[in-house]
MARNURO-405397 format. One line per 8 residues: number of its first residue (from 1); their letters; for each residue x, y, z of C-alpha. Coordinates in Angstrom, 2 decimals. Each point is the difference from the previous one (the first is absolute). Layout:
<sites>
NUM = A = X,Y,Z ~ ...
</sites>
This chain:
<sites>
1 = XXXXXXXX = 132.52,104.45,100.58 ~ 0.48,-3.48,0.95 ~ 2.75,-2.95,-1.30 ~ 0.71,-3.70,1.00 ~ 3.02,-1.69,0.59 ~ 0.78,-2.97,0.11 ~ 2.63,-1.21,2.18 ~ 2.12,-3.39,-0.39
9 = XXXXXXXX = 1.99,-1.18,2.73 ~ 2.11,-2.81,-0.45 ~ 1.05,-2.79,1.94 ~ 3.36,-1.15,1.23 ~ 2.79,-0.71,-1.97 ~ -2.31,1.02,-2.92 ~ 0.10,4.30,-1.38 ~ -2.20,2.31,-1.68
17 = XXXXXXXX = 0.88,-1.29,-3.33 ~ -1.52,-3.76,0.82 ~ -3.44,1.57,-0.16 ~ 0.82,1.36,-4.01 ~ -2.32,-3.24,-1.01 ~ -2.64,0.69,1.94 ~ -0.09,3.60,-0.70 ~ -0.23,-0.60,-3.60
25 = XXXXXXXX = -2.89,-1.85,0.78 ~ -2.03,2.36,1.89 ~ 1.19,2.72,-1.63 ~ -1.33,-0.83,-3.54 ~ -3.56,-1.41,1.34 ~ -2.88,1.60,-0.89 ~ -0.91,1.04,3.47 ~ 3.29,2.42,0.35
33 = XXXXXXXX = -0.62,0.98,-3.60 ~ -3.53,1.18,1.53 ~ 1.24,1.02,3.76 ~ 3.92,1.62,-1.05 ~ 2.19,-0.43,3.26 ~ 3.69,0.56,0.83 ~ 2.18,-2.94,0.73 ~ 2.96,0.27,1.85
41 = XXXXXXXX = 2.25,-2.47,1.29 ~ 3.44,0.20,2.13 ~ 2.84,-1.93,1.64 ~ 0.10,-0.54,3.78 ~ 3.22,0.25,1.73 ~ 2.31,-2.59,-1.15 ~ -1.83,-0.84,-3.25 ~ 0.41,0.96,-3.25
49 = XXXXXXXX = 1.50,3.45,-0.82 ~ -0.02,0.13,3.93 ~ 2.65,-2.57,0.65 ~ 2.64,0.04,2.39 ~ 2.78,-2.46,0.28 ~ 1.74,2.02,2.89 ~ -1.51,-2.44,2.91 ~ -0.54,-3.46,-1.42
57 = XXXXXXXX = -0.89,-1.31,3.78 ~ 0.69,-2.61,1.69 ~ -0.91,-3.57,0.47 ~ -0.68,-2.14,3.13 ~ -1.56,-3.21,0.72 ~ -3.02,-0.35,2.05 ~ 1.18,-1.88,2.90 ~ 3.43,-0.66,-1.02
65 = XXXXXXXX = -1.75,-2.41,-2.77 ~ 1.62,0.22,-3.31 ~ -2.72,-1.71,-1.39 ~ -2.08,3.23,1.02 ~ 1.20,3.40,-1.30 ~ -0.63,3.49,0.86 ~ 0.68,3.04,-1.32 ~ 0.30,3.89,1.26
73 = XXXXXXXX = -0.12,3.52,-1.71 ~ -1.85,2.45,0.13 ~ -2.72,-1.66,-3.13 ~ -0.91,-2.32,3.09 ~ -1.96,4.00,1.32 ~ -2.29,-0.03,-2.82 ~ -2.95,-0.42,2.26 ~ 1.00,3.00,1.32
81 = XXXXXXXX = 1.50,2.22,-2.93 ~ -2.16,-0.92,-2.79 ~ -3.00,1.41,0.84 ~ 2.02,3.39,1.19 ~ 1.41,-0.03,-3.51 ~ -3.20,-0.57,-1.62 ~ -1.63,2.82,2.40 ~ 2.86,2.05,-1.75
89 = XXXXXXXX = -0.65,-0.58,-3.85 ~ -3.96,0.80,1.37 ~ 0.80,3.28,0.79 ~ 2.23,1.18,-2.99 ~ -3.02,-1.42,-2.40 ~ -2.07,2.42,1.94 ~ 2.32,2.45,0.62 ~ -1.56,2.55,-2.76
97 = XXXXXXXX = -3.40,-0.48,0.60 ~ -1.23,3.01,2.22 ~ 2.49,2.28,-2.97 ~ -1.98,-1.53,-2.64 ~ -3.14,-0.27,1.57 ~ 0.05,-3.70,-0.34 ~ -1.33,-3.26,1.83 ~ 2.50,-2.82,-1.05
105 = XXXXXXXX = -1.53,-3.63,0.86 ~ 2.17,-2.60,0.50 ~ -0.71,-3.52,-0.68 ~ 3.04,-2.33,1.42 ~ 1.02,-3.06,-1.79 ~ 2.27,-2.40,2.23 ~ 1.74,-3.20,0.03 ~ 1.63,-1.19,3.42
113 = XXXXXXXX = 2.11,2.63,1.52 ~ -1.86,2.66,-2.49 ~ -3.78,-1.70,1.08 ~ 1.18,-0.77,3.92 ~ 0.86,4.00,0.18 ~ -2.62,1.35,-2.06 ~ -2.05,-1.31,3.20 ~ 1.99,0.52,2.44
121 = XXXXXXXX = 0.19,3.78,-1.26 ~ -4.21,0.32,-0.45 ~ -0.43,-1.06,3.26 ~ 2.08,2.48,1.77 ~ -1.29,2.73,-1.96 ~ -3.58,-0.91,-1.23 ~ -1.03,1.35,-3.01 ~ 3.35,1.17,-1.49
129 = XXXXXXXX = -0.63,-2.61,-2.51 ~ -2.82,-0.45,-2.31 ~ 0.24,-3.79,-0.57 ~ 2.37,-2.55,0.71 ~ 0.12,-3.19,-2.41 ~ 2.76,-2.07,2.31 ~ 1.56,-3.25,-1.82 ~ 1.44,-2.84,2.53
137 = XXXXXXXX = 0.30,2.45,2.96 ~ 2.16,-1.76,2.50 ~ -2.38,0.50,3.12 ~ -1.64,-2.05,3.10 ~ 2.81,-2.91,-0.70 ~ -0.06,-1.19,3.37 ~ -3.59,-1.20,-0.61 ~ 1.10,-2.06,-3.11
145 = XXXXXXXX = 0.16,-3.41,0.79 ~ 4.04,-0.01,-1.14 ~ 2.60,-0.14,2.16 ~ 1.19,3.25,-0.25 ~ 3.65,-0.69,0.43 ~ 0.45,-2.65,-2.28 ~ -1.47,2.23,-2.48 ~ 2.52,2.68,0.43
153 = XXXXXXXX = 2.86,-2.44,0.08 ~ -1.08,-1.59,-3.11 ~ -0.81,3.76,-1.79 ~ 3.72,1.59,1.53 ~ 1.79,-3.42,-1.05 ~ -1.81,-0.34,-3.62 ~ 0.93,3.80,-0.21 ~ 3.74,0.20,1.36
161 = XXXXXXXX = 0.64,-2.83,-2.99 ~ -1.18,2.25,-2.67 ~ 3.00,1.01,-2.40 ~ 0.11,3.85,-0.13 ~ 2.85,0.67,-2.54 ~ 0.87,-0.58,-3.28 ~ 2.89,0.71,-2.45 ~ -2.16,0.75,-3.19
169 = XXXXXXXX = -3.44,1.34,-0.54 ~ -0.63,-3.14,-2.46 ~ 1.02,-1.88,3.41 ~ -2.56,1.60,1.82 ~ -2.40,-0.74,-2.73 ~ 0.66,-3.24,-0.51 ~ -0.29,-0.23,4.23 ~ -3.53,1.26,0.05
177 = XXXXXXXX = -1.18,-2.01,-2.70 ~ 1.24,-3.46,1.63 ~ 0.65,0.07,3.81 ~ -3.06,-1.50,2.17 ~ -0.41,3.02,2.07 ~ -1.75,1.56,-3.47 ~ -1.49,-2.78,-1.53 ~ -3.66,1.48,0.93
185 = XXXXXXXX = 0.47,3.59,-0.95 ~ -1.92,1.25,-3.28 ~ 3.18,0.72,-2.57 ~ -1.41,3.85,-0.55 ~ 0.11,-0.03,3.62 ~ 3.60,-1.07,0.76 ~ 0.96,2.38,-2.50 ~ -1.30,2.65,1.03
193 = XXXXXXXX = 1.33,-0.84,3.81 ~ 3.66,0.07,-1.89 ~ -0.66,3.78,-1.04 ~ 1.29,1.27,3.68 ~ 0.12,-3.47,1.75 ~ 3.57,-0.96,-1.62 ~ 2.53,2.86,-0.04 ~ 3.42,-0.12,-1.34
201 = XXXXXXXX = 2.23,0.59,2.23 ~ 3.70,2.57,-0.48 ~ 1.90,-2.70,-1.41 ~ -2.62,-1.15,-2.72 ~ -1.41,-2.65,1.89 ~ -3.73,-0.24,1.30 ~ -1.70,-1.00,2.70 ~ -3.13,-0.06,2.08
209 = XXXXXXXX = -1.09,3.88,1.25 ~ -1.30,-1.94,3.05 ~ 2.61,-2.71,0.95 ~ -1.06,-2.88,1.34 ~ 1.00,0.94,3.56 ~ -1.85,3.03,0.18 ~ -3.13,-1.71,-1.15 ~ 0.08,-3.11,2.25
217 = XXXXXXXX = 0.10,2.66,3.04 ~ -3.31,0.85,-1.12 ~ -1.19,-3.17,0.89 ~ 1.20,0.35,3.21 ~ -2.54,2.83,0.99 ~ -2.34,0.57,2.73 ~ -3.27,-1.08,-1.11 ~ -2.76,2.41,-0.73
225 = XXXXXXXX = -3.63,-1.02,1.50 ~ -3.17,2.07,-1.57 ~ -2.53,-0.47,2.95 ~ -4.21,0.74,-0.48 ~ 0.20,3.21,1.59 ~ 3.41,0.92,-2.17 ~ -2.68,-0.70,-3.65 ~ -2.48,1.76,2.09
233 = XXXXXXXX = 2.19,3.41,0.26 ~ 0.91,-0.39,-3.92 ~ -2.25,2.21,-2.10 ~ 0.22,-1.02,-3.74 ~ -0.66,-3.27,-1.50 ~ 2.21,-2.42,0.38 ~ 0.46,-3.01,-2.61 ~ 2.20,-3.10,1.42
241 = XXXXXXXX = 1.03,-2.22,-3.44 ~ 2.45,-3.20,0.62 ~ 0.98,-2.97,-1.73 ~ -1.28,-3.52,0.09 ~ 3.19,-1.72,1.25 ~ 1.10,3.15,2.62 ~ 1.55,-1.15,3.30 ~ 0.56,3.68,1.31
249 = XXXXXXXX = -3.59,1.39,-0.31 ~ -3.65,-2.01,1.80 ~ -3.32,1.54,-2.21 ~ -1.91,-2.04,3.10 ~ 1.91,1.41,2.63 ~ -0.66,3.49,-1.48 ~ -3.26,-0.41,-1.06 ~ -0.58,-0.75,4.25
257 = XXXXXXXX = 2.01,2.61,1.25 ~ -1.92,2.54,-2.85 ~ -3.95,-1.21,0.49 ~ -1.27,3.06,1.39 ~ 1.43,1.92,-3.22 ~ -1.26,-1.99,-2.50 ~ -1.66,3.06,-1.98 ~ 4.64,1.64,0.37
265 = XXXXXXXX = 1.48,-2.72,-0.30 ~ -0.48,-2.78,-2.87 ~ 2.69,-3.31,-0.07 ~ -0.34,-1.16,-3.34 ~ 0.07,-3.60,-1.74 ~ 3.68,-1.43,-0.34 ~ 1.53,0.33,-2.96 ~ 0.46,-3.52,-1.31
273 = XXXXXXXX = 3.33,-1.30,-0.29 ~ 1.78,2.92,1.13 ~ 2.22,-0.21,3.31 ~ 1.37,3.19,2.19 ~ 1.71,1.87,-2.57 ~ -3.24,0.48,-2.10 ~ 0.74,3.25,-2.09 ~ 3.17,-1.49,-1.75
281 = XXXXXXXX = -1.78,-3.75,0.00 ~ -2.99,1.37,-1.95 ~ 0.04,3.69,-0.74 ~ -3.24,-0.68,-2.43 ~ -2.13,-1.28,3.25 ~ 1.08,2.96,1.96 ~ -0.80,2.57,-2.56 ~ -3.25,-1.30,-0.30
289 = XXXXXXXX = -0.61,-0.24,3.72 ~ 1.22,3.38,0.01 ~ -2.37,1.71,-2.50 ~ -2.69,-2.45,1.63 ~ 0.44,1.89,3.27 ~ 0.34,3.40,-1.80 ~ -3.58,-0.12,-0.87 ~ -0.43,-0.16,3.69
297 = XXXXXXXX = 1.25,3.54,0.75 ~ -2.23,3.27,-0.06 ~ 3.22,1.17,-2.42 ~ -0.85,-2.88,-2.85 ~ -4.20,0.57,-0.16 ~ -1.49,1.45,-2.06 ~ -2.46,1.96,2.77 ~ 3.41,1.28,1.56
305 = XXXXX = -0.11,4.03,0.63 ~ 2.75,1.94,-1.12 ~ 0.76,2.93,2.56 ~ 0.54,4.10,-1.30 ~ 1.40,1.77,2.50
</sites>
């Protein structure tokens, strides 16, 4: 007996919940009407359902310029923990299958964090995944021609100004539907972020599971770099998708370092008018990059051999 799942992993600041309009998408195509799969989603640490206000962090200034902000907690380790958490989820999907003489494929959907560790986690163990589609990983930066810390002082000091709490739900609605930081998200998509991104808090009031604090430390991480030989180890297809107007992801940079893989590892076209947060920008692009790459898999053809054991 054999099953797919699909696995979305979100990026930061974001939840499970932000992929709901993208998931409706793919979910009602024709192709998973034809290929049924599992979908599952979750919350990393400090997201979502998973949020914890009991260490906010702490802010610094690079230098001792207080034009250039920096911010610590332990969200600033996801290059180290989200892959580990990921490896975690990966082994409770499977954790039946020898019981119920089962093969469970999974197919790993990621934006950022969720994409960057979906990576990270098939290239120290090769072949635990089936197929990665990764959204805006945040990889290889030092190559990009940015300056790398002007970037994170501009994404920690756009982020630290971010309000986080309101008095009234129609407060918080009114907040999403007007302040700049939102202006580009897809209005199914920012509500479906509010499901578990806004909680109310004891006293009736809401605010942000991931204050803006803990988020702008995970700017502040050590930066990830996918070598050749690191997409030569990986054993399942890999699909990089990105947005036209990205400034934290380099389709020529990774279409260098991946050259020898070409028949693993495929960077698609940009998505037009779309920027780094992609998935809430245009959830209707990504579902149908999604499905597109489906049809890629062994798991969505037709010729695909179901095991009996």
């Amino acid at each position: 007996m054999e099953r797919t799942v699909l696995l979305f992993c979100h990026a930061v600041s974001l939840n499970g919940t932000a992929w709901n309009p993208i998931i409706r998408r793919v979910a009602s195509s024709p192709l998973l009407q034809r290929f049924p799969c599992e979908i599952v989603t979750f919350d990393y640490r400090y997201h979502g359902a998973n949020h914890d206000f009991s260490d906010l962090g702490k802010i610094s200034f690079l230098n001792g310029d207080k034009k250039a902000p920096r911010a610590d907690h332990d969200l600033r380790l996801w290059t180290s923990w989200g892959a580990e958490e990921l490896e975690i989820i990966v082994g409770r999907l499977r954790a039946d299958d020898d019981k119920l003489s089962r093969k469970t494929r999974i197919i790993g959907i990621g934006h950022s964090l969720g994409a960057s560790s979906l990576i990270k986690l098939e290239i120290l163990r090769p072949g635990l995944l089936d197929g990665i589609i990764a959204f805006e990983p945040v990889c290889n930066c030092e190559f990009m021609p940015v300056d790398a810390n002007a970037l994170i002082t501009m994404m920690v000091a756009n982020t630290l100004r971010k309000q986080d709490k309101w008095n009234t739900w129609d407060e918080v609605l009114q907040h999403f539907s007007s302040a700049k930081h939102y202006s580009r998200w897809d209005k199914e998509a920012i509500a479906a972020f509010l499901e578990s991104g806004v909680i109310q808090a004891p006293d009736g009031s809401y605010r942000l599971a991931c204050p803006p604090s803990q988020e702008a430390a995970a700017y502040c991480h050590t930066m990830l770099r996918f070598t050749e030989e690191d997409h030569q180890r990986m054993r399942c297809k890999v699909f990089y998708e990105h947005g036209e107007h990205t400034k934290l992801f380099s389709p020529e940079i990774t279409l260098d370092i991946t050259k020898s893989v070409r028949d693993k590892v495929i960077v698609a076209p940009a998505v037009k008018d779309a920027g780094h947060l992609i998935t809430v920008e245009n959830p209707a692009a990504c579902a149908e990059r999604i499905l597109a790459d489906l049809r890629e898999f062994p798991a969505f053809q037709s010729n695909r051999v179901t095991s009996r054991m």
